[in-house]
ZAVEX-526586 format. One record per residue (C-alpha): x, z, y; residue number from 1. Coordinates in pm, 1 decimal. Layout:
<vexmars>
<vexmar X="X" Z="Z" Y="Y" resi="NUM"/>
...
</vexmars>
This chain:
<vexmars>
<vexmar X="0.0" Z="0.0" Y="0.0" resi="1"/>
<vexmar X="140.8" Z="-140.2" Y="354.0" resi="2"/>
<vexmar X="86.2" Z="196.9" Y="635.7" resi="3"/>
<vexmar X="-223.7" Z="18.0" Y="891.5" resi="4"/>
<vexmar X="-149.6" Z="-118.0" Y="1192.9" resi="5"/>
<vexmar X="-282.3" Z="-182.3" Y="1500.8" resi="6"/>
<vexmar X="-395.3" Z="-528.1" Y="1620.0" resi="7"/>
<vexmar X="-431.7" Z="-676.9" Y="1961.8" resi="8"/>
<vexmar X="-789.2" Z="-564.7" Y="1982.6" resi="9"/>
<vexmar X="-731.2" Z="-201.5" Y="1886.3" resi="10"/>
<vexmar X="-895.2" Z="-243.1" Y="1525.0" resi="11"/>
<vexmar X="-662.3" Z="-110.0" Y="1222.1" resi="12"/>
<vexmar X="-578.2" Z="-315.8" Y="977.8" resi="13"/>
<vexmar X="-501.8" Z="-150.5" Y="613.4" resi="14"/>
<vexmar X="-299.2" Z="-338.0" Y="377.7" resi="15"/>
<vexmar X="-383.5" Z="-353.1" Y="18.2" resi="16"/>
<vexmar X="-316.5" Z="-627.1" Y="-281.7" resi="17"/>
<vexmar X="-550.4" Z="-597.5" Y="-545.7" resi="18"/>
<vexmar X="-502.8" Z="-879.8" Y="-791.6" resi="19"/>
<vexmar X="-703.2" Z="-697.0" Y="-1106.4" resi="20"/>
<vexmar X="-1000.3" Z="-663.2" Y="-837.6" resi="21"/>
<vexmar X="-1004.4" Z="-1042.4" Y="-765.2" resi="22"/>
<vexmar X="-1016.5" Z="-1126.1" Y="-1189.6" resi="23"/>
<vexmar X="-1317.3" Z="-871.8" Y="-1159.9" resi="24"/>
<vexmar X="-1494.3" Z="-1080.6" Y="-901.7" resi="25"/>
<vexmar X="-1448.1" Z="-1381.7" Y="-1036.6" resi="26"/>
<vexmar X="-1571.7" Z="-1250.5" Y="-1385.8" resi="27"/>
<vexmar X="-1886.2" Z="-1075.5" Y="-1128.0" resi="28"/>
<vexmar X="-1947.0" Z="-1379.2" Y="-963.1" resi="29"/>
<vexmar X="-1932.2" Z="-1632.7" Y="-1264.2" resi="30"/>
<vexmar X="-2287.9" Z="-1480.7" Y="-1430.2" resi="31"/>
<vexmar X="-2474.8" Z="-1481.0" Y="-1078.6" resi="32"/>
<vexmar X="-2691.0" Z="-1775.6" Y="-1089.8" resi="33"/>
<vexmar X="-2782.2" Z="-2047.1" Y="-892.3" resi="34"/>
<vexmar X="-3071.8" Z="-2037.9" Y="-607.0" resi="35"/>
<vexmar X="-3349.6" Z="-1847.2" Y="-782.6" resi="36"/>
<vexmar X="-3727.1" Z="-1950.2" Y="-775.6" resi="37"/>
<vexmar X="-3954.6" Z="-1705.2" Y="-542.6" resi="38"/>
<vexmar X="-4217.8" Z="-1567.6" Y="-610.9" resi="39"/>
<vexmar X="-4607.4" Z="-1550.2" Y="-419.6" resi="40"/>
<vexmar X="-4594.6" Z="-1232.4" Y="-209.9" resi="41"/>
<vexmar X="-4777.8" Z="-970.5" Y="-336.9" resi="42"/>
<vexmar X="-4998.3" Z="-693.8" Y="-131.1" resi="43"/>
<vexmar X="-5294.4" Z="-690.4" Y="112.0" resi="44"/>
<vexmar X="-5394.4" Z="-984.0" Y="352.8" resi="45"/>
<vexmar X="-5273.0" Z="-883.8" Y="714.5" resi="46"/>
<vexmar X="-5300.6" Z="-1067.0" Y="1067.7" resi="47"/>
<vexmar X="-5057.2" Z="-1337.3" Y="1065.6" resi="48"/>
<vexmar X="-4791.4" Z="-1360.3" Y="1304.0" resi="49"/>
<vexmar X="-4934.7" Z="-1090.3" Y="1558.7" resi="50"/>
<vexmar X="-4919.0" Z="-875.9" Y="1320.1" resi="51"/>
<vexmar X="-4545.1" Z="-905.7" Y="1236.5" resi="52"/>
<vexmar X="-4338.1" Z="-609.8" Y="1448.4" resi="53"/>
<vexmar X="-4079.6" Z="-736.0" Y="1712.3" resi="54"/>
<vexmar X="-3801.7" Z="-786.6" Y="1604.4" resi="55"/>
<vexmar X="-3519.7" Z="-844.6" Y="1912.7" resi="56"/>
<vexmar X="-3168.6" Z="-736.3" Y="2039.7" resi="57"/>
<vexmar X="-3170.8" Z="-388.5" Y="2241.5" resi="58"/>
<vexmar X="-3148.5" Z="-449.1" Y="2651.4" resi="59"/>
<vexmar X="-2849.2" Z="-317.8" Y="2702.1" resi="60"/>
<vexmar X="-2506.3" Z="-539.1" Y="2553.4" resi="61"/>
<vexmar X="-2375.4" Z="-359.7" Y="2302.1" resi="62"/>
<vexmar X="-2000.9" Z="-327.9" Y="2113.4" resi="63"/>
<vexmar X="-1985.3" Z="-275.3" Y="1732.3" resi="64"/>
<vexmar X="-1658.7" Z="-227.1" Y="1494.3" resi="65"/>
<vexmar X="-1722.2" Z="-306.1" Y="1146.4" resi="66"/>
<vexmar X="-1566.7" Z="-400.8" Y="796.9" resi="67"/>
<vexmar X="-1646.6" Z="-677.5" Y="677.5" resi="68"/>
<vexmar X="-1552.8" Z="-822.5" Y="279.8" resi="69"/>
<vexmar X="-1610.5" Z="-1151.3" Y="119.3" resi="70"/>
<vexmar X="-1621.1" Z="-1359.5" Y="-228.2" resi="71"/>
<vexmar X="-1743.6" Z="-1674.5" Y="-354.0" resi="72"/>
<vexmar X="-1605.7" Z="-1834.3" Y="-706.9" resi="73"/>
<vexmar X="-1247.9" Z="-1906.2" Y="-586.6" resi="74"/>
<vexmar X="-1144.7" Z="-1687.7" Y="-271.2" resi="75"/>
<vexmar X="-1195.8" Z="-1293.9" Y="-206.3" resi="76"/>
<vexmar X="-1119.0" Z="-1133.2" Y="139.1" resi="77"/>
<vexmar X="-1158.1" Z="-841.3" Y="328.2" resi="78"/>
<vexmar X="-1102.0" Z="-677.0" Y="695.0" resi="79"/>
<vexmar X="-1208.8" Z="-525.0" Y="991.4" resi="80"/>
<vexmar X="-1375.7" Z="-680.4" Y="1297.9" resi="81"/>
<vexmar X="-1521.3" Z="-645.7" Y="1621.3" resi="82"/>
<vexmar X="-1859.2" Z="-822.8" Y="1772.1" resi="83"/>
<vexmar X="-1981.0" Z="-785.0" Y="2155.9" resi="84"/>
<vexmar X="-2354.6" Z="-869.8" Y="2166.4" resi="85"/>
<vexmar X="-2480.7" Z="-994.9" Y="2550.9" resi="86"/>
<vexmar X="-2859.8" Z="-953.3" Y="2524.3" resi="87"/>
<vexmar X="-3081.0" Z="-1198.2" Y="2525.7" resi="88"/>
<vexmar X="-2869.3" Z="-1418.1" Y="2305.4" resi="89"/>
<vexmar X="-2488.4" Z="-1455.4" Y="2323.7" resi="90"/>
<vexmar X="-2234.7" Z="-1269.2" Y="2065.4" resi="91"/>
<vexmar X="-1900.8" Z="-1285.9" Y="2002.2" resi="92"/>
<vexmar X="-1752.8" Z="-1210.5" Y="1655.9" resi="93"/>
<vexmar X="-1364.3" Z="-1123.9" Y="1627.5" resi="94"/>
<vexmar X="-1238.3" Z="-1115.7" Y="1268.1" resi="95"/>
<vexmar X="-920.1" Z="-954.1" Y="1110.5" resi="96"/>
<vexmar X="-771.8" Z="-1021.3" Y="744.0" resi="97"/>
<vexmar X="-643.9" Z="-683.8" Y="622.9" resi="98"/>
<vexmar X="-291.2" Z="-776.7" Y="564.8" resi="99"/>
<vexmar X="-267.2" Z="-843.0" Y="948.8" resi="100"/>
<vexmar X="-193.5" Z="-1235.0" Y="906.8" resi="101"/>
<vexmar X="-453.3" Z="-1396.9" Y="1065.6" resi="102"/>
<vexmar X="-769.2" Z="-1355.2" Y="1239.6" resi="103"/>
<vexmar X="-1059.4" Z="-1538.0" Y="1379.1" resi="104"/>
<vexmar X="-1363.2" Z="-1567.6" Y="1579.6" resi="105"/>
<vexmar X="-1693.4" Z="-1728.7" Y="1612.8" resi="106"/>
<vexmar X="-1890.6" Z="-1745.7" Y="1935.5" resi="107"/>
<vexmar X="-2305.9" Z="-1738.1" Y="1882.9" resi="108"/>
<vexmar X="-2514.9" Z="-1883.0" Y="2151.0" resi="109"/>
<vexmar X="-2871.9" Z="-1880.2" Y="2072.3" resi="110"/>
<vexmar X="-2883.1" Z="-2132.0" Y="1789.5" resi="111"/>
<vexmar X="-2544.6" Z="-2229.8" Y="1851.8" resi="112"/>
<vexmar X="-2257.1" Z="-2146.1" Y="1630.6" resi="113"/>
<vexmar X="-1911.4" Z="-2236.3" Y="1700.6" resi="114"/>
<vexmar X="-1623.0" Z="-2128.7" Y="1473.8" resi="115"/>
<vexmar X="-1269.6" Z="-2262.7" Y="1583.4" resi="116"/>
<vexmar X="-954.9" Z="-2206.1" Y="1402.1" resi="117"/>
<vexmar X="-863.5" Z="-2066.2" Y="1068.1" resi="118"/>
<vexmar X="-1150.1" Z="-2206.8" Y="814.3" resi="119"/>
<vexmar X="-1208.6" Z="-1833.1" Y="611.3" resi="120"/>
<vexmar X="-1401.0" Z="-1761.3" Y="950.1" resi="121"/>
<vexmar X="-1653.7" Z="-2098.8" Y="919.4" resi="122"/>
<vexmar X="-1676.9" Z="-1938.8" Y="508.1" resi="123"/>
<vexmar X="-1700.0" Z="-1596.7" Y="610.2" resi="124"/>
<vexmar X="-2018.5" Z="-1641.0" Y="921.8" resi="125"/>
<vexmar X="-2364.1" Z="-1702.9" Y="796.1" resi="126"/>
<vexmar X="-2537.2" Z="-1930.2" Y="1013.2" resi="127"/>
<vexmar X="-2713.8" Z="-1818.6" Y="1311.8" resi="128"/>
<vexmar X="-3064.6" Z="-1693.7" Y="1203.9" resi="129"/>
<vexmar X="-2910.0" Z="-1528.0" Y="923.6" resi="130"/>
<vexmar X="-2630.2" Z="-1397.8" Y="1187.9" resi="131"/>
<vexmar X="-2867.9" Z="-1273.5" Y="1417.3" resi="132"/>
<vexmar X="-3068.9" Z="-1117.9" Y="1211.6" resi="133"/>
<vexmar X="-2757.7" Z="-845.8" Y="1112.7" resi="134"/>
<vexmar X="-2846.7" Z="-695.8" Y="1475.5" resi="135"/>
<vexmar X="-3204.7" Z="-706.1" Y="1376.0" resi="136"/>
<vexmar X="-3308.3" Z="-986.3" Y="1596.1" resi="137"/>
<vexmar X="-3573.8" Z="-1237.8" Y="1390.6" resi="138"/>
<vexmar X="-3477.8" Z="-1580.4" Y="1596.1" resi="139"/>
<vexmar X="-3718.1" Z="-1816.4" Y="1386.2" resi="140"/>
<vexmar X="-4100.8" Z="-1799.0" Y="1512.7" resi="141"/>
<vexmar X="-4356.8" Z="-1718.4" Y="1276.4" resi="142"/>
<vexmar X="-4599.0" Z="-2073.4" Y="1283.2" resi="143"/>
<vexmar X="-4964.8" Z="-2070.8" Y="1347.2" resi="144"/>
<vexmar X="-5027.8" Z="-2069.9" Y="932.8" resi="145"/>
<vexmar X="-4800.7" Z="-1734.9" Y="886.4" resi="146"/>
<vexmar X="-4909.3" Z="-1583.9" Y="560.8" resi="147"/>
<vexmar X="-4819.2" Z="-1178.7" Y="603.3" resi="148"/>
<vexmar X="-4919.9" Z="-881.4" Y="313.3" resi="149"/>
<vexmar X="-4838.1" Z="-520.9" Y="316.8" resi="150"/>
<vexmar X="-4796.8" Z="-311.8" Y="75.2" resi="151"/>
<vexmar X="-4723.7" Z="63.6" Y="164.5" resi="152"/>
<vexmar X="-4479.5" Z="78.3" Y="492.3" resi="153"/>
<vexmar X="-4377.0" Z="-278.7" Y="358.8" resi="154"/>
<vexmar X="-4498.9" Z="-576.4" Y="564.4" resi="155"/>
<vexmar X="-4374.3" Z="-940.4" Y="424.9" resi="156"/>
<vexmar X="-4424.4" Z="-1266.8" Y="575.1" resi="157"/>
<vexmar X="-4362.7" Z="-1679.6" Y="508.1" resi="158"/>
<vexmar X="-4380.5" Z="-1943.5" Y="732.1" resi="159"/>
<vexmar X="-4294.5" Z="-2247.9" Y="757.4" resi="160"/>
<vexmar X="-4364.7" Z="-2586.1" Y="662.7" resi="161"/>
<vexmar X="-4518.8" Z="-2544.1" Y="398.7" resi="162"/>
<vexmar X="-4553.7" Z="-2921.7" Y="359.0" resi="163"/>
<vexmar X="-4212.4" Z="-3033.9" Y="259.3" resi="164"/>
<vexmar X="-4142.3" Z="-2647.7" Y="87.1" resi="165"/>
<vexmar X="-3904.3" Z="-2495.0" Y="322.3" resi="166"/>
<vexmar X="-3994.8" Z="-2198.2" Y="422.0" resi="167"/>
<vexmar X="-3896.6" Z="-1883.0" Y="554.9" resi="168"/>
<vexmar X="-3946.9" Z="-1541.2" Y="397.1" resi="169"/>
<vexmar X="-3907.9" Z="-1180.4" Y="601.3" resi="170"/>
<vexmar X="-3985.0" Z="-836.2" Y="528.4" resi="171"/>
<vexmar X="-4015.8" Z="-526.4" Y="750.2" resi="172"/>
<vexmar X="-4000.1" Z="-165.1" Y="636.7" resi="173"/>
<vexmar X="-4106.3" Z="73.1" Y="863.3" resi="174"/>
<vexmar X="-4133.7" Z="-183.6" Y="1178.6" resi="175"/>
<vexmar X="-3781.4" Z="-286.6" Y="1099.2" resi="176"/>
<vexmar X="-3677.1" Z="-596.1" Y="987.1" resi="177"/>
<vexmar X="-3518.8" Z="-538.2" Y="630.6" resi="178"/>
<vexmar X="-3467.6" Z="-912.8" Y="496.4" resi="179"/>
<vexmar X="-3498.8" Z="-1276.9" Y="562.4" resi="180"/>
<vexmar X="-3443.7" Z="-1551.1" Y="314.6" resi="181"/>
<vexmar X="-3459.2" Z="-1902.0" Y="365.4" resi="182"/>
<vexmar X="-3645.2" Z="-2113.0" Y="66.3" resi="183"/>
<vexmar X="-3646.8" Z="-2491.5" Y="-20.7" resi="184"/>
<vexmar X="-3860.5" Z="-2607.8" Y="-279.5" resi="185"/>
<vexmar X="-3988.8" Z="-2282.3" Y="-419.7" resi="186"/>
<vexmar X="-3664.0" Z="-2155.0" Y="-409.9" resi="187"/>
<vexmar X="-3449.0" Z="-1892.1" Y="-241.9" resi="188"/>
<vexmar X="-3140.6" Z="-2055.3" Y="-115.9" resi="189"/>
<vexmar X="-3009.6" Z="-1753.5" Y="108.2" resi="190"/>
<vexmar X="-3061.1" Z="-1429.9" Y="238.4" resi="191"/>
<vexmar X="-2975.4" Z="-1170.9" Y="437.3" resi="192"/>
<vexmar X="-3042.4" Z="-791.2" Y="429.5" resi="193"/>
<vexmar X="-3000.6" Z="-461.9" Y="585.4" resi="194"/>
<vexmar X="-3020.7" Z="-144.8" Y="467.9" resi="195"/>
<vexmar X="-2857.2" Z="91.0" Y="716.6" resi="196"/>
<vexmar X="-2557.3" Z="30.3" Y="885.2" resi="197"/>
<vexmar X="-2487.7" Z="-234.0" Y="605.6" resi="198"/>
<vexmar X="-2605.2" Z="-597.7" Y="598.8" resi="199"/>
<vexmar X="-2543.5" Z="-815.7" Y="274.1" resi="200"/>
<vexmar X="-2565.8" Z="-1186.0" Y="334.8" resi="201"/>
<vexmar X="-2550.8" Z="-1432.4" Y="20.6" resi="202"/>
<vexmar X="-2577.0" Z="-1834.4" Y="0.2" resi="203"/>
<vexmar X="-2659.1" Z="-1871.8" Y="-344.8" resi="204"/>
<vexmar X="-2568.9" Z="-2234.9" Y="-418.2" resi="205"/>
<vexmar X="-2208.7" Z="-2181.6" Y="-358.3" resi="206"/>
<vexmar X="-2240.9" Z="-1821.2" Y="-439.8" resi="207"/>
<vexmar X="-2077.1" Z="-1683.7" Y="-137.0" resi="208"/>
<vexmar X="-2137.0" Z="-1345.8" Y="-95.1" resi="209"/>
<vexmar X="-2081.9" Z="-1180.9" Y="286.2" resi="210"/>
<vexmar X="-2128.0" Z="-786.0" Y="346.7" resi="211"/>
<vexmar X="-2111.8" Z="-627.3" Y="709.6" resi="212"/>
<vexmar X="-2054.9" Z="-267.8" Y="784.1" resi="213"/>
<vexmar X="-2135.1" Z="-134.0" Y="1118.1" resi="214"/>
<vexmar X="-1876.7" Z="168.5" Y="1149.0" resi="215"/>
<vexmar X="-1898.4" Z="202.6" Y="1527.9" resi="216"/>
<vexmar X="-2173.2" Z="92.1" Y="1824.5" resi="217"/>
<vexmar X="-2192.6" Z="189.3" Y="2144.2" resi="218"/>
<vexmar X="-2353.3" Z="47.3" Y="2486.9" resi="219"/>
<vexmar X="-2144.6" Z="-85.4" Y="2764.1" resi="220"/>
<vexmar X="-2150.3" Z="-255.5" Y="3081.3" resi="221"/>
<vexmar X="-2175.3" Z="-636.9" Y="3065.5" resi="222"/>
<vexmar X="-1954.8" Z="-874.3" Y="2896.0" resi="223"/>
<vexmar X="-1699.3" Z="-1114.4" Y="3105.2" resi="224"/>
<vexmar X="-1923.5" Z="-1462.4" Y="3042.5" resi="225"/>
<vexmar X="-1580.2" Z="-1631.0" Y="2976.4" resi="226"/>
<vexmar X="-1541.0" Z="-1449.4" Y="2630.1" resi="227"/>
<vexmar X="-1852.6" Z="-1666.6" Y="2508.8" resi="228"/>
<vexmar X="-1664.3" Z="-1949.9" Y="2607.5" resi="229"/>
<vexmar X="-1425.5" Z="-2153.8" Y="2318.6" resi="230"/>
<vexmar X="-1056.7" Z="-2136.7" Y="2406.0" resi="231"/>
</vexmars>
């Protein structure tokens, strides 16, 4: 084990080599299956889309620190990171490898995603519904046929076109959102959910598998607009 260091940005960065844990992966990720076929939701008829709670970023911007790990069949990763949310719709993600020899970012702006430089970063960042749904923001509009059910303190919802099958799928515990999926064809090609501080993000066709943990948030004072900006 390498002692952590300190990057640029003030995040530390622990060093670690793990080779048995990547043959454990693979062997992990080699039984998941491909996209898997939904099923109806289940639970009592509800208002459509007035019923669904709001789901947005807070007022104020906000910082968060996190760790952040990654897998699909042929690569494994891990680090630490840094994102700086700008309410109503601008974030920017800074990413650090663990063993301190690279690093990336990715700027979101509203349904824009940009991801220069090294190409673990355009792997590692979900795209941007799925992205800002980790702060608990629901970017995609319910449609006029919305089809919500509750069951309990659970409140579910598609919508969609239903037409050509693609569809999108969220769920809300307690008024907050707890999982969005996106389905084509009767099937669930990716999702994203939160439970706590944690937010697990998986593309099932390539079987990448993303997980974000929040270790640190706290409200500041507005961003510099030239940090949304690419370099």
């Amino acid at each position: 084990m390498v002692p952590a260091r300190r990057s640029r940005a003030g995040v530390h960065i622990r060093v670690s080599t793990r080779p048995r844990l990547l043959v454990l992966v693979a062997a992990v990720v080699t039984v998941a299956g491909c996209a898997a076929r939904v099923q109806p939701l289940v639970g009592a008829d509800v208002a459509p889309a007035p019923a669904l709670p709001p789901a947005r970023l807070f007022d104020d911007p906000r910082r968060y620190r996190f760790a952040w790990s990654y897998r699909d069949e042929t690569f494994e990763a891990k680090g630490d990171g840094v994102v700086r949310v700008q309410p109503p719709g601008q974030a920017r993600l800074d990413f650090f490898l663990e063993n301190g020899l690279a690093g990336g970012y990715a700027i979101l702006d509203g349904d824009s995603l940009i991801t220069p430089g090294p190409d673990f970063v355009k792997r590692l960042v979900p795209p941007p519904p799925m992205l800002w749904s980790v702060f608990g923001a629901l970017r995609v509009p319910p449609t006029a046929d919305t089809l919500a059910r509750r069951t309990g303190d659970t409140l579910s919802a598609d919508f969609g076109r239903r037409d050509d099958g693609r569809l999108w799928r969220v769920r809300f515990v307690d008024r907050r959102l707890d999982r969005v999926e996106r389905i084509e064809d009767g099937r669930r090609v990716e999702w994203l959910e939160r439970h706590g501080g944690e937010a697990r993000y998986s593309h099932e066709p390539s079987r990448r598998r993303v997980s974000i943990t929040v270790t640190d948030s706290l409200s500041v004072a507005p961003f510099d607009p030239t940090i949304f900006r690419r370099r």
